[in-house]
C-alpha positions as a printed Julia matrix, in Angstrom:
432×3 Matrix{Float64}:
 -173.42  48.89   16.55
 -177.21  49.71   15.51
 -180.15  49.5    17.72
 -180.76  45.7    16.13
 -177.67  44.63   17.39
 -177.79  46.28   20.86
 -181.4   44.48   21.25
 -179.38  41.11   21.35
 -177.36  40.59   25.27
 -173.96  39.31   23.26
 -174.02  36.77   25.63
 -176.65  34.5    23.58
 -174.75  34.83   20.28
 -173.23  32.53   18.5
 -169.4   32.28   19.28
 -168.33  32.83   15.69
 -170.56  35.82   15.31
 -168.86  37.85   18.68
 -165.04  36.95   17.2
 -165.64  38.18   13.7
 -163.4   40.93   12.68
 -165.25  44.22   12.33
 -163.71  46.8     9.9
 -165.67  49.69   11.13
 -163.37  52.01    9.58
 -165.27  50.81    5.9
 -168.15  52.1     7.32
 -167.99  55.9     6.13
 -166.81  54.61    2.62
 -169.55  52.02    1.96
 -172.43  53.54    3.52
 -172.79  56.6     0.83
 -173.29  53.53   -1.95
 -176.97  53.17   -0.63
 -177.79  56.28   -2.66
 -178.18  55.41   -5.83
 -176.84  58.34   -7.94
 -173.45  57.62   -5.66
 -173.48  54.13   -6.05
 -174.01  54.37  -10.04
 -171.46  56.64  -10.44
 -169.07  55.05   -8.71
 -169.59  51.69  -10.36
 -169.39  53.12  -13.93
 -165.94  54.88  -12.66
 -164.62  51.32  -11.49
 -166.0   49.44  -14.47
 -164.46  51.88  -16.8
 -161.08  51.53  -14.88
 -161.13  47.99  -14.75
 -161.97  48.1   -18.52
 -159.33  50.61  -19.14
 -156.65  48.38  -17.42
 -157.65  45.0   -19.46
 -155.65  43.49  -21.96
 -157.74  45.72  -25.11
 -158.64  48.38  -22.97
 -162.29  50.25  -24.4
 -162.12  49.11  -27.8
 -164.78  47.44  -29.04
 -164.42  43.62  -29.17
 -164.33  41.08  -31.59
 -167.85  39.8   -30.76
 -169.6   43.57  -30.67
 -172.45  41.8   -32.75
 -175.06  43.64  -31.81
 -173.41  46.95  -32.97
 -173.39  44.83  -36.52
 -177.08  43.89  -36.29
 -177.79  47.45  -35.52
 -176.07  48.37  -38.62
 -178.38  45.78  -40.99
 -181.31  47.37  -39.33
 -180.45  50.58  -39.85
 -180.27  49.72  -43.4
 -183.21  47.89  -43.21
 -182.42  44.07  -43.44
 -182.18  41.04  -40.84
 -178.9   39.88  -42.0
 -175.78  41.36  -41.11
 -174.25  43.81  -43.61
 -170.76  43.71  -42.55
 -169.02  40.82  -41.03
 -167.81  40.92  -37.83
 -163.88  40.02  -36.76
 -165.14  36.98  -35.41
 -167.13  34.73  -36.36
 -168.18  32.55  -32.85
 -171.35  31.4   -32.51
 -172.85  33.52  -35.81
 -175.82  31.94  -37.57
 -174.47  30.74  -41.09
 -178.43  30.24  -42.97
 -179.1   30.51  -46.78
 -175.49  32.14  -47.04
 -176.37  34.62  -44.99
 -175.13  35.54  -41.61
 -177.89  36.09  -38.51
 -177.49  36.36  -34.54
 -179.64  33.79  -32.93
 -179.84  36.2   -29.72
 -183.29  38.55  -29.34
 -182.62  42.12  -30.76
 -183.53  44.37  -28.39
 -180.01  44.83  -27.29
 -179.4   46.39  -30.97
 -182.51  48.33  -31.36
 -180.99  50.19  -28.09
 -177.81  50.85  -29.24
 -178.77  51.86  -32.64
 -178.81  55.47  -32.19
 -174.81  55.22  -30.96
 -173.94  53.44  -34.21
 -175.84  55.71  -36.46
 -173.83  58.29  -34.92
 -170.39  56.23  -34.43
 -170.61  53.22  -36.81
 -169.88  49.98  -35.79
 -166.84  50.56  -34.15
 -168.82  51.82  -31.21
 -167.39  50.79  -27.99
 -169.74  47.54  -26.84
 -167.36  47.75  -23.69
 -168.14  51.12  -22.61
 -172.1   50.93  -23.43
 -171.88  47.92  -20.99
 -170.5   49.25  -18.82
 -172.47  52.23  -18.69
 -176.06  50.32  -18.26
 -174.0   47.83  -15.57
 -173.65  51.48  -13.71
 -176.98  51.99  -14.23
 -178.29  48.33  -12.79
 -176.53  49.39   -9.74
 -178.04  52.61   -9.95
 -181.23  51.01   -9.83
 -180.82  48.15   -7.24
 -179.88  51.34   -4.79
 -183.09  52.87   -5.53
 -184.8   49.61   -5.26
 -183.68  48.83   -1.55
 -184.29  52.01   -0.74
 -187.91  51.32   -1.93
 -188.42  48.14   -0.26
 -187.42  49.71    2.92
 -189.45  52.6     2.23
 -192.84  50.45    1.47
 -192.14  48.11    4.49
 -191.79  44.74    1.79
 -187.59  44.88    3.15
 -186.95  47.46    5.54
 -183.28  47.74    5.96
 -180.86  50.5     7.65
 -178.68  52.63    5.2
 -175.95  50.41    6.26
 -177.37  47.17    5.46
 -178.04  48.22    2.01
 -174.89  49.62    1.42
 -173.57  46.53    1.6
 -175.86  44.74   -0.13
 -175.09  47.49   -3.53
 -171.3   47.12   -2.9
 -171.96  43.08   -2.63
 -173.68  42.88   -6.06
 -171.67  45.52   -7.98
 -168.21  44.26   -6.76
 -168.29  41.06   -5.61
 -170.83  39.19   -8.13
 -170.72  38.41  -11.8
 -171.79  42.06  -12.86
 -167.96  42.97  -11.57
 -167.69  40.34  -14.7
 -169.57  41.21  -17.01
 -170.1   45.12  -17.08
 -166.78  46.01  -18.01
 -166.53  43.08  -20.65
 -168.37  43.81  -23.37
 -168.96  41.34  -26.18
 -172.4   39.69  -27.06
 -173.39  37.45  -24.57
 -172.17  39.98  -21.77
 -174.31  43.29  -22.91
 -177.07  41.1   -23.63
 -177.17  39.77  -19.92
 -176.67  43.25  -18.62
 -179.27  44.95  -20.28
 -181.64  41.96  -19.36
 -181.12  42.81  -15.99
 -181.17  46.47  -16.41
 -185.23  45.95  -18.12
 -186.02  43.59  -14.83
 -184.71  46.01  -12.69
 -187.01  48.66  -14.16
 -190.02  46.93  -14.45
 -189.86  45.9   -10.77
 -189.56  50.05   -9.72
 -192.18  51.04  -11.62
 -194.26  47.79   -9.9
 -193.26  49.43   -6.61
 -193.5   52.83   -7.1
 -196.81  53.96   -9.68
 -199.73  52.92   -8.18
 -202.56  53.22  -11.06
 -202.48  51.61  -14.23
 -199.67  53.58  -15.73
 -197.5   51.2   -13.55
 -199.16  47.86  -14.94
 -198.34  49.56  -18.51
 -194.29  50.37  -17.53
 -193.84  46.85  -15.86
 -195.12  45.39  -19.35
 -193.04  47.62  -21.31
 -189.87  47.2   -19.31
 -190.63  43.52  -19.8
 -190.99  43.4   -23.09
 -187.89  44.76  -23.46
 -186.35  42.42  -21.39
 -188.13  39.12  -23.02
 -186.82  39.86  -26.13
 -183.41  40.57  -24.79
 -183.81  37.11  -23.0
 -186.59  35.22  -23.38
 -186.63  33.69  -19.92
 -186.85  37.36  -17.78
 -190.14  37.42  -18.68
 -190.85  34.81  -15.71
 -189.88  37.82  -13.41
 -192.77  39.13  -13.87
 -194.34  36.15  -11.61
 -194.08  37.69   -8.76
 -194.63  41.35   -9.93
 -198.06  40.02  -11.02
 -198.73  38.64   -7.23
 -197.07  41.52   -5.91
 -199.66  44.39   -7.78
 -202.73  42.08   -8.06
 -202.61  41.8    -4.08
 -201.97  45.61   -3.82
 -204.64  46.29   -5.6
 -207.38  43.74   -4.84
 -209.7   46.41   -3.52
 -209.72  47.92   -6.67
 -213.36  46.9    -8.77
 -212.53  43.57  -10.68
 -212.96  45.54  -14.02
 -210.24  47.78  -13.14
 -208.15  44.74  -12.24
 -209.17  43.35  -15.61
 -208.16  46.15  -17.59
 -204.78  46.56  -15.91
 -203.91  43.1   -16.46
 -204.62  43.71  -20.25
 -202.5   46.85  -20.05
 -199.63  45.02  -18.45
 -199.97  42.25  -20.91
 -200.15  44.04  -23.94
 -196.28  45.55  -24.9
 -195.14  41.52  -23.7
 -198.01  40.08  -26.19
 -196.94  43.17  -29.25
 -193.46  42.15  -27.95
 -193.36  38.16  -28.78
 -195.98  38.95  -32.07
 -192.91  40.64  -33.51
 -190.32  38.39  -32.24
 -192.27  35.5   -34.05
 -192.41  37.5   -37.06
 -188.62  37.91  -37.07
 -188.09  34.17  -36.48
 -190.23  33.23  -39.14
 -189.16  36.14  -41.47
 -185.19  34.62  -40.82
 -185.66  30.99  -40.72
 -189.07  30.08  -41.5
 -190.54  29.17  -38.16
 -191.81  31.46  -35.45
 -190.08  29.52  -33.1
 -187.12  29.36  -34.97
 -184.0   31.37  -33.85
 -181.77  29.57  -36.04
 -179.55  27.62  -33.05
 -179.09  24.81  -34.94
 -176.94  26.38  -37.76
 -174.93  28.63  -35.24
 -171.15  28.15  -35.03
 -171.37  26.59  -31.82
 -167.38  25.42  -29.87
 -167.03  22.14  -30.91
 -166.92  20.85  -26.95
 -170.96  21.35  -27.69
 -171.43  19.56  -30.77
 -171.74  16.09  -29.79
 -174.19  16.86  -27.27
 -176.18  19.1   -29.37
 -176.41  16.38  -31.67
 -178.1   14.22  -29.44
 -180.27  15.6   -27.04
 -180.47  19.59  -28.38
 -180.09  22.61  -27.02
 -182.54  22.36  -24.31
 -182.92  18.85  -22.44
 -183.05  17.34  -18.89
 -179.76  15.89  -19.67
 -178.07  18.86  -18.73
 -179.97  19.78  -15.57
 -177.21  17.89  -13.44
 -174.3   19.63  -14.72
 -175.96  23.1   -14.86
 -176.79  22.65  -10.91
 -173.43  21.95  -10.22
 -171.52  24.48  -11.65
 -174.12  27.69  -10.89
 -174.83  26.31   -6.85
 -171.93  23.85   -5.7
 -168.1   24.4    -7.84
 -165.9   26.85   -6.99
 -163.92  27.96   -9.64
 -160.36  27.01   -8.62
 -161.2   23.67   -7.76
 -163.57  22.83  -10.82
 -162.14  20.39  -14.3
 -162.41  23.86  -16.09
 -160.14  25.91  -13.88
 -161.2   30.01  -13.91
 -163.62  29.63  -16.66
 -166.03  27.35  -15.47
 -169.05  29.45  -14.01
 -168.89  28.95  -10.1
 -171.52  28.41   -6.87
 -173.62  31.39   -6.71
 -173.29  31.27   -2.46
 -170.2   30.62   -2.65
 -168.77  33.53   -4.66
 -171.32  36.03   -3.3
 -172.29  34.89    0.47
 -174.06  38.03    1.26
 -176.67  36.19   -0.8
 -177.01  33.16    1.76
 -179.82  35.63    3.0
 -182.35  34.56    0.1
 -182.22  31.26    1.23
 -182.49  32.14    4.73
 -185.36  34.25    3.81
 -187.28  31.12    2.25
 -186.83  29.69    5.6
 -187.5   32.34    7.63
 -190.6   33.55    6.05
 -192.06  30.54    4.73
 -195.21  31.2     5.61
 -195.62  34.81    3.8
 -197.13  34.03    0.53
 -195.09  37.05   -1.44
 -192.09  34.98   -0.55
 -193.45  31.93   -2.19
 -194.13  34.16   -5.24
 -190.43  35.1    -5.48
 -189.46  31.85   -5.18
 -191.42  30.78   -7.83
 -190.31  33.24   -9.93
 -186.41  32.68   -9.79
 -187.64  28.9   -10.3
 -189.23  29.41  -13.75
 -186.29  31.86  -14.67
 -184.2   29.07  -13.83
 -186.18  26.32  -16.01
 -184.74  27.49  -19.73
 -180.89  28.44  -17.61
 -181.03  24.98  -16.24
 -181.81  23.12  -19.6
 -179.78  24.96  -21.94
 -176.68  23.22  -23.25
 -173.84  24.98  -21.17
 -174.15  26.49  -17.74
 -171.87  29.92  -18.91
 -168.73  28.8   -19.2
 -165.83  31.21  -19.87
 -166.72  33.7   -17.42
 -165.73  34.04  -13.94
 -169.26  33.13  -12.08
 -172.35  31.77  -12.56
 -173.47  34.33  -15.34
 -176.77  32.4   -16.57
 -177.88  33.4   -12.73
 -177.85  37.06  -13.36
 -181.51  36.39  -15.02
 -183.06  35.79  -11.49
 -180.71  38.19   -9.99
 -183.67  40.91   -9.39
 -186.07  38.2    -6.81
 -182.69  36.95   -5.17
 -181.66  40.34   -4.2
 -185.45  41.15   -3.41
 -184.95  37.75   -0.97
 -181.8   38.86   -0.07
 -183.04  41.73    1.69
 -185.8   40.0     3.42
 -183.33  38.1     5.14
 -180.72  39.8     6.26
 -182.59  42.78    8.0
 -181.42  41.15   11.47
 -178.11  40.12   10.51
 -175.24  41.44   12.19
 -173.49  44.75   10.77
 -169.93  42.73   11.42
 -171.24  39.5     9.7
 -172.82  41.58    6.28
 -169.24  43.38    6.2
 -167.37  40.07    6.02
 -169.62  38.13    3.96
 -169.25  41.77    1.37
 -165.67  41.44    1.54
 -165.48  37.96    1.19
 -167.93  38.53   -2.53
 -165.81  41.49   -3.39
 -162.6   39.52   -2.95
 -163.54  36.72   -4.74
 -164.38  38.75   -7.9
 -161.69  40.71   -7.54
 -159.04  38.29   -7.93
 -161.13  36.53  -10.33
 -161.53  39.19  -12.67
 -158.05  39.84  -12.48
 -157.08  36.68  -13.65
 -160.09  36.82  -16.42
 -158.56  39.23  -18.01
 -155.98  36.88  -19.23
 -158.33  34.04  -20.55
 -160.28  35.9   -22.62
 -158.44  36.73  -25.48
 -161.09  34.47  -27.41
 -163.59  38.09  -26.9
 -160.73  39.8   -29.32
């Protein structure tokens, strides 16, 4: 028991919270996942295992686009050059073939298929940066706690790492591979960056990393770059003593890379299809269970809001019309993360909190419009995007919480996506 919990006489606490099992003996195997270059290297040794043991084991899967746009940039065209195994959700324009996704994810793994080909594993790339994510969610609690913005024991964010590297959808989609998966993880990864360097350099070199890292990440996904919301609040009010010209000049430094960044994303849109804003969705091979309503209302439209809410906050996966494939409550599946709400509660009247909040909201504007809310995975995958303020919230409110409460609600995540990847493995044969 820590010195928070031995502040509390047990005799005022909640009935559930004194009857909760405690599992103390996890305690000297979680704990040493707080340190980041532990906790990275022991996710990318369970994400390779878990890969290893799937159905294809590390080979590269059928959807490995990226690896194929690489390839047509490294021989200096837009198009692909070769065609891929499969053939789901391709861009079929002018009798050429395109990937409507942003290419940063294939400007990254270029080098490895200059030196490989194609055939590079997607699956073990993936799961490399989803070690690294965890890698750098260690480093960033430890930050927090270290600038006084979270302060939370070793313990606390133990569990917290082992929460979000086992028992959320990065358990999913790290050691997955395929298109949709690396591009998610490598979003995250770029969000993850920017806010360390936000936290740690304090001139304007850190303005200038926080726009480069999001740069990256906006044209991996071009709805992370709404995580830099609160980053902005976050170094503006750090800085506000600083003469207005330096502020000025920072800003522009920041803004820069994401402004270069979208100039040349426009330029490959129009370059492609003709249109800036053109990323050629509406001649992708969508599944046909999209058609109808892509048809009608697009890929983006309030019609979908309802739907989206429901399967990324209130099903759970078991239970839901599309069995183990259908997305799945985000508190549900992960309760350590009940703390960002509490948070919002609890600190409601701290303005940083309101700048979070606000940032996971416009994140969440494009995920909650968008024609599907990530089906075929096990969890609400679209959520990873405002991952970075959640966990940020996350550790706001839970620096009080019980050590035998956080171990439950950890094991409760990690069991969850434990038996749900398990039984992943055997509906995704449409990734091969």
């Amino acid at each position: 028991m820590d010195s928070a919990e031995r502040a509390v006489p047990k005799g005022i606490l909640p009935h559930w919270q004194l009857t909760l099992p405690t599992y103390s003996f996890l305690q000297p195997l979680i704990t040493p996942l707080a340190r980041p270059r532990i906790a990275g290297l022991v996710a990318l040794v369970i994400y390779l295992l878990r890969g290893i043991v799937s159905p294809h084991s590390l080979a590269a899967t059928n959807v490995s686009y990226f690896n194929y746009l690489a390839d047509a940039f490294l021989h200096g065209q837009l198009a692909l050059r070769l065609v891929p195994p499969s053939g789901v959700d391709l861009v079929e324009y002018a009798g050429r073939t395109y990937l409507y996704w942003p290419p940063f994810p294939a400007i990254l793994v270029a080098p490895l298929v200059a030196l490989f080909g194609v055939a590079v594993s997607d699956v073990v790339y993936t799961a490399v940066f989803g070690a690294l994510s965890i890698a750098l969610l260690a480093k960033l609690l430890a930050v927090l706690d270290a600038s006084g913005l979270a302060p939370l024991t070793v313990e606390r964010r133990a569990f917290l790492v082992t929460a979000l590297a086992f028992g959320s959808v990065v358990f999913i989609l790290a050691p997955a591979g395929g298109v949709w998966f690396s591009a998610q993880i490598i979003g995250w990864v770029c969000v993850l960056l920017a806010t360390l360097a936000a936290l740690t350099v304090c001139d304007r070199r850190g303005y200038l990393i926080v726009g480069v890292a999001l740069a990256c990440a906006t044209t991996t996904r071009i709805g992370l770059l709404f995580n830099g919301v609160w980053l902005a609040y976050y170094l503006l009010r750090r800085d506000w003593s600083q003469p207005l010209r330096w502020r000025a000049s920072a800003v522009v430094v920041a803004l820069a890379p994401v402004f270069v960044a979208m100039v040349l994303l426009g330029w490959y849109n129009l370059a492609r299809f003709g249109s800036p804003t053109d990323m050629g969705l509406a001649w992708h091979t969508m599944n046909p269970l999209f058609r109808d309503d892509f048809t009608r209302y697009g890929a983006f439209n309030l019609h979908y809001l309802p739907k989206n809410l429901y399967y990324h906050f209130v099903a759970y996966p078991l239970f839901s019309r599309e069995g183990w494939m259908s997305g799945g409550g985000l508190f549900w599946m992960t309760p350590i993360l009940l703390g960002a709400p509490y948070a919002a509660w609890r600190a409601r009247h701290n303005p940083l909190i309101w700048a979070l909040l606000l940032s996971c909201l416009l994140v969440y504007i494009p995920v909650g419009l968008v024609m599907g809310p990530g089906f075929l995975t096990f969890g609400p995958r679209y959520l990873l995007d405002l991952m970075v303020p959640i966990a940020v919230l996350t550790a706001i409110g839970i620096r009080r919480w019980r050590l035998d409460t956080l171990r439950v609600l950890m094991l409760i995540s990690c069991a969850t996506y434990t038996i749900g990847s398990v039984i992943w493995w055997f509906k995704q044969y449409y990734l091969r």
